[in-house]
MARFI-844379 format. One line per field, with one value per atom (N, C-alpha, C): residue number from 1; residue in one letter; atom name; x, y, z. Coordinates in pm, 1 decimal, padded with zeros to 6 digits. Example, Ala and Ser with C-alpha at 12.3 -4.5 7.8 and 13.67 -1.06 7.14 Angstrom:
# MARFI-844379
seq	(1|1|1|2|2|2)
type	(A|A|A|S|S|S)
atom	(N|CA|C|N|CA|C)
east	(01319.0|01230.0|01320.0|01285.0|01367.0|01290.0)
north	(-00569.0|-00450.0|-00330.0|-00225.0|-00106.0|00003.0)
up	(00780.0|00780.0|00780.0|00708.0|00714.0|00787.0)
# end
This chain:
# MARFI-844379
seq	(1|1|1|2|2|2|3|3|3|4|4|4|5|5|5|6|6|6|7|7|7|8|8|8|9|9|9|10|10|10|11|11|11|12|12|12|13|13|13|14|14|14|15|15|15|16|16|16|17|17|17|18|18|18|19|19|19|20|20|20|21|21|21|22|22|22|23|23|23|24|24|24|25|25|25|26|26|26|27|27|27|28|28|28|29|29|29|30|30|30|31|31|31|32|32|32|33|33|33|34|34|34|35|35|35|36|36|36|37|37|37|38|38|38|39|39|39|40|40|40|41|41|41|42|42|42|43|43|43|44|44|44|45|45|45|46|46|46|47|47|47|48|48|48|49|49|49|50|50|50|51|51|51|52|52|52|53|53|53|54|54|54|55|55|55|56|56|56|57|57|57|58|58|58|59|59|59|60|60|60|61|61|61|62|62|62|63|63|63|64|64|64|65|65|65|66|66|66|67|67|67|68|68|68|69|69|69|70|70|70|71|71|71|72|72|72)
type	(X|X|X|X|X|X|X|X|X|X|X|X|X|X|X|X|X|X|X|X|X|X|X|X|X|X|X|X|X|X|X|X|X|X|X|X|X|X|X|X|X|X|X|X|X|X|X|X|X|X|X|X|X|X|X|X|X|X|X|X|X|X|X|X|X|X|X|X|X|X|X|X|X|X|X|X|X|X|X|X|X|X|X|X|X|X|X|X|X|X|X|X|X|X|X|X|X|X|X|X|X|X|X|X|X|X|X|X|X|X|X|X|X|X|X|X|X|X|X|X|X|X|X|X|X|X|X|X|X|X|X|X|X|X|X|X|X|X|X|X|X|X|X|X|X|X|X|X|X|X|X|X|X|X|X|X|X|X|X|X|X|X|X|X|X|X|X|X|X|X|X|X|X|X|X|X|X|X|X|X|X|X|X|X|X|X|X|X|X|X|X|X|X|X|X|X|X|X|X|X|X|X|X|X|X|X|X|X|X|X|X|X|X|X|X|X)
atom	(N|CA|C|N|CA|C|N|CA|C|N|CA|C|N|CA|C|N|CA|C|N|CA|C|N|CA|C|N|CA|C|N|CA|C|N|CA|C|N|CA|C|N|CA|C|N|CA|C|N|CA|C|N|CA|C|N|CA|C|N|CA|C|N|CA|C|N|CA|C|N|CA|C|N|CA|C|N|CA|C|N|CA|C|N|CA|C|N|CA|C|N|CA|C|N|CA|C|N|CA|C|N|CA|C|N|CA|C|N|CA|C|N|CA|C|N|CA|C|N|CA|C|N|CA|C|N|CA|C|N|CA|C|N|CA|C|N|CA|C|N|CA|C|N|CA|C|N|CA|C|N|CA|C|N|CA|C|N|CA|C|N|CA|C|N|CA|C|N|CA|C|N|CA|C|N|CA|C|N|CA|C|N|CA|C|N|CA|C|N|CA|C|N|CA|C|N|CA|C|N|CA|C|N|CA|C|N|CA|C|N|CA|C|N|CA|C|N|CA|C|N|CA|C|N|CA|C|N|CA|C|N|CA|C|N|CA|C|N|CA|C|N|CA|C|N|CA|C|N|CA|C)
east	(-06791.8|-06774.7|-06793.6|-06689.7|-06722.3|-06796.2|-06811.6|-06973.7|-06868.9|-06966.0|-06889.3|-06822.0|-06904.1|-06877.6|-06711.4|-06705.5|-06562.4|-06440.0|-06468.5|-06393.0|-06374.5|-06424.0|-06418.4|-06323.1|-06323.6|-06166.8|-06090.2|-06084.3|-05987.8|-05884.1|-05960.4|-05916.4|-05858.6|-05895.7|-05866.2|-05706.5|-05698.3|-05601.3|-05457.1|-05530.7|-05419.4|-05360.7|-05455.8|-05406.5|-05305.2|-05335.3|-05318.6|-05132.2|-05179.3|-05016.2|-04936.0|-04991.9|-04912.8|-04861.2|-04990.9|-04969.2|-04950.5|-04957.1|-04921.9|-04755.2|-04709.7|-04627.4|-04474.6|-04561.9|-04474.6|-04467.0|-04565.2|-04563.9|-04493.9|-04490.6|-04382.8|-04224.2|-04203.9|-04083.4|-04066.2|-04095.2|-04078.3|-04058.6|-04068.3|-04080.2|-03885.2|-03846.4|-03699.6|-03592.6|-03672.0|-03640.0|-03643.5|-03527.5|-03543.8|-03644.9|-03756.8|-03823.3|-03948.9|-03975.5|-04086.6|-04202.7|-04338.4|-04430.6|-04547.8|-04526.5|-04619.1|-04746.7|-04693.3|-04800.9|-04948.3|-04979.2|-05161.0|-05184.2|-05097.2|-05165.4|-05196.0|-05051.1|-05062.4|-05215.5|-05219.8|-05335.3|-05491.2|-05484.6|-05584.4|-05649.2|-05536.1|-05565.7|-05590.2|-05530.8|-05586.8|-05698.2|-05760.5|-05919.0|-06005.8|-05980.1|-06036.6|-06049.8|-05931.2|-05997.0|-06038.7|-06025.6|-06095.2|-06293.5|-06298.1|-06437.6|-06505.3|-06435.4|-06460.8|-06468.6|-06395.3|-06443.9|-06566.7|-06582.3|-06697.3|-06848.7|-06819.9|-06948.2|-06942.1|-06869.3|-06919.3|-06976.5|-06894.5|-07002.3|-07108.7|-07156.3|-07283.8|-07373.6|-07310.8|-07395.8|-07444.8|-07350.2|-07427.9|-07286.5|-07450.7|-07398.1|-07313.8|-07396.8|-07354.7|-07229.4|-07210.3|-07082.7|-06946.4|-06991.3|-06884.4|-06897.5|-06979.7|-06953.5|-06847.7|-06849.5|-06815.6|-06656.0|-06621.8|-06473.2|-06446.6|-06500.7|-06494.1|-06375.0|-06501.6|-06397.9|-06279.9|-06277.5|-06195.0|-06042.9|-06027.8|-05949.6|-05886.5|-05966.6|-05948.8|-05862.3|-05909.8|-05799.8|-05632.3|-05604.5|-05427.1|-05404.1|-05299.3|-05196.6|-05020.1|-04952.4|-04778.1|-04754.6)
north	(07224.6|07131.0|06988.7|06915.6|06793.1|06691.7|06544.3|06531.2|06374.1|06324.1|06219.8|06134.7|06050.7|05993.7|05994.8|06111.3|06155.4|06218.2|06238.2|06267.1|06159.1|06076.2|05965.8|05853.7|05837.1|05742.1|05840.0|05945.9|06032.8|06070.6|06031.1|06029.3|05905.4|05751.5|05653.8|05603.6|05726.9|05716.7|05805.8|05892.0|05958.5|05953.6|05859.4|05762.8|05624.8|05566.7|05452.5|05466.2|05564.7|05640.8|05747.3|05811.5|05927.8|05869.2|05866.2|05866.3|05773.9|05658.2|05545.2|05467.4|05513.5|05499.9|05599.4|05742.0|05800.8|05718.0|05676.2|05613.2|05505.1|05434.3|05298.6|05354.1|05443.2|05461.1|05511.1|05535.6|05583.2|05440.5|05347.0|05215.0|05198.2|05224.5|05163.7|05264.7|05380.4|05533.3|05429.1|05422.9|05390.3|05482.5|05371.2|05421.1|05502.2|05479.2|05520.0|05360.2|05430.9|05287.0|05332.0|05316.3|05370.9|05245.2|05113.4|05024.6|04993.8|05113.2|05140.8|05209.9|05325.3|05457.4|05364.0|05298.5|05220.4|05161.7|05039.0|04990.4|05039.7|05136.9|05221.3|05294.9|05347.7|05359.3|05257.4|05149.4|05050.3|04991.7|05008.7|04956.5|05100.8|05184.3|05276.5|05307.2|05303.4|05232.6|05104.9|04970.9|04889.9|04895.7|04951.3|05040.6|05097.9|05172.2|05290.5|05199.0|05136.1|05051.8|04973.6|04917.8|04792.4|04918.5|05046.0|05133.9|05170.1|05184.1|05213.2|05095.1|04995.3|04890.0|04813.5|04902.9|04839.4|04991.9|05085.7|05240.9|05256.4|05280.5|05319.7|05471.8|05524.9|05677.0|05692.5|05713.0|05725.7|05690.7|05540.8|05484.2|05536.9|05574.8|05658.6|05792.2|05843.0|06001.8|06002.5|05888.1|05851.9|05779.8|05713.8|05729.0|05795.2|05905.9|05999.2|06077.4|06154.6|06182.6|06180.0|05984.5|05956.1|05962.9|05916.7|05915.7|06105.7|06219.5|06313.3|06356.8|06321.7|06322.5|06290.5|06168.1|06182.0|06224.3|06282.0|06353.7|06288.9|06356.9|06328.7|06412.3)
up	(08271.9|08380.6|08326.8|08370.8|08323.5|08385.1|08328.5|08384.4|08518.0|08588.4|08678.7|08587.5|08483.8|08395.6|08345.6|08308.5|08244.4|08351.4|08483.1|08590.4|08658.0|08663.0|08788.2|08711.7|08562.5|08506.5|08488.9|08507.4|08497.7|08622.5|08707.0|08886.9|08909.7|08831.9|08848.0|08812.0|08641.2|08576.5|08629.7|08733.8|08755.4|08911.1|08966.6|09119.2|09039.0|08949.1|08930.9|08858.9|08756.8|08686.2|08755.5|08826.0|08947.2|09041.6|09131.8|09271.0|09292.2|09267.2|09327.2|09310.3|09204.3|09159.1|09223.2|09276.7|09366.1|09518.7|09503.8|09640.2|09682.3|09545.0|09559.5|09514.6|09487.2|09480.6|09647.7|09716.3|09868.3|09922.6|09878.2|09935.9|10037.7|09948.2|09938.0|10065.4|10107.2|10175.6|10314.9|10409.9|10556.2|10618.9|10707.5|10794.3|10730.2|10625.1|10579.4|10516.5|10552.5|10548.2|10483.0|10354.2|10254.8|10213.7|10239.7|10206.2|10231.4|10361.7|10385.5|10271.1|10256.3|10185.5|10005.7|10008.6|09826.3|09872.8|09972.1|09967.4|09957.2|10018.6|10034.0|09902.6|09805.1|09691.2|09559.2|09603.0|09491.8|09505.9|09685.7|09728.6|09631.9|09636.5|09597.3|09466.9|09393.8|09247.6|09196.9|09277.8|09243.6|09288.4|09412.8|09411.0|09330.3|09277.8|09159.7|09071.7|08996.9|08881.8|08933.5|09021.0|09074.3|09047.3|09082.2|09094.9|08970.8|08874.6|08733.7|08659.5|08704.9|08619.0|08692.0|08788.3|08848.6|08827.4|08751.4|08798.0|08890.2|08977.9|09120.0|09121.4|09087.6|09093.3|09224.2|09340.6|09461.5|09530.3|09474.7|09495.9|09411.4|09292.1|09185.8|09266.8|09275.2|09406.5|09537.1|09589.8|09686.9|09632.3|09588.6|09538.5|09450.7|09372.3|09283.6|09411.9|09548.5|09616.9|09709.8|09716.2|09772.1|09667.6|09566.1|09439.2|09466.0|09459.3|09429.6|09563.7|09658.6|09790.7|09793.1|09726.3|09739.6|09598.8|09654.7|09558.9|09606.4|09529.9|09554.3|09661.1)
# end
């Protein structure tokens, strides 16, 4: 099992290179409004970075599982 440390940029890296990137390609699709969900995920890894470099475990727990929530 891996430890938060090594899961939580790993969740960051794969919202930031995946999912978000599927998400902006939906941009251009009539009638679809993806710009909460983009926003929502870039608050959430800029969080996540702010709680690793303050170590606040709790706060890396806490967008650890927000990050782990969207997918494509």
């Amino acid at each position: 099992m891996a430890s938060l440390a090594e899961e939580l940029p790993r969740q960051i890296a794969r919202v930031s290179e995946e999912v978000i990137p599927a998400f902006e390609a939906l941009r251009s699709m009539p009638n679809v409004l993806v710009e909460p969900q983009i926003a929502m995920m870039k608050l959430a890894i800029s969080e996540a970075v702010k709680a690793c470099a303050q170590g606040d475990t709790l706060a890396m727990i806490q967008w650890h599982e927000e990050l782990k929530g969207w997918s494509v």
